[in-house]
N, C-alpha and C positions, 0 to 999 in steps of 0.2 A: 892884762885883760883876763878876766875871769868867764868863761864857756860854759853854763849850765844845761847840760842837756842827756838825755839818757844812751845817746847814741857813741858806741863804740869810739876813741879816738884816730885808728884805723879808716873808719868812714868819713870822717871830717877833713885828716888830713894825709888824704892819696901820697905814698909814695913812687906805688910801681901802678903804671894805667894798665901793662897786664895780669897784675892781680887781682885789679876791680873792673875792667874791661868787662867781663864776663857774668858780673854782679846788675841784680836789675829788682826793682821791686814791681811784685804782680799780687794781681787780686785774685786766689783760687778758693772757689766755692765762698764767695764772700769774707774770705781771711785777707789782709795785708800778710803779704810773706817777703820777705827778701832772699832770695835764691842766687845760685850758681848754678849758668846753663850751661849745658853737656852737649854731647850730639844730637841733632835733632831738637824737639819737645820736651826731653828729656830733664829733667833739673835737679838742685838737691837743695834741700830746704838748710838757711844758715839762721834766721832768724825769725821771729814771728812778732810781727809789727802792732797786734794789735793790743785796743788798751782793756777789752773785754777780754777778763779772768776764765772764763770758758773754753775759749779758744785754747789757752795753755794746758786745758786736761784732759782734750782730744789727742789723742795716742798717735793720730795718723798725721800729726803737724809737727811731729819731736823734729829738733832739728838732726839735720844727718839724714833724713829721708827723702828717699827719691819721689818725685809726684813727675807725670807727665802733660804740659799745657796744651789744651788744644785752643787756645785764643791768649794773647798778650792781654794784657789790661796797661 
């Protein structure tokens, strides 16, 4: 079987449930983002879900950046 898809093979096939436990995707300021929560609200941006090219040249979405949620999506 052949998988075409853009997403990480890490995401598809979980091996440790506490290394993605903590993994969640959220909508901040209308971006798809896929994060890693911290303490609190607190998060860190791993990937940026969206298919708008814009998105990607906003400096404050790089991955590796903290953002803090005040609502889940």
């Amino acid at each position: 079987m052949i998988l075409y898809t853009m997403m990480p093979q890490e995401l598809i096939y979980q091996n440790e449930h506490d290394d993605f436990g903590r993994q969640r995707i959220v909508s901040y300021e209308g971006i798809p983002l896929l994060v890693e929560m911290n303490a609190g609200q607190e998060c860190r941006i791993l990937r940026i879900m969206s298919s708008d090219p814009t998105h990607y040249m906003d400096e404050r979405y790089t991955p590796g950046s903290m953002i803090t949620l005040t609502q889940l999506s």
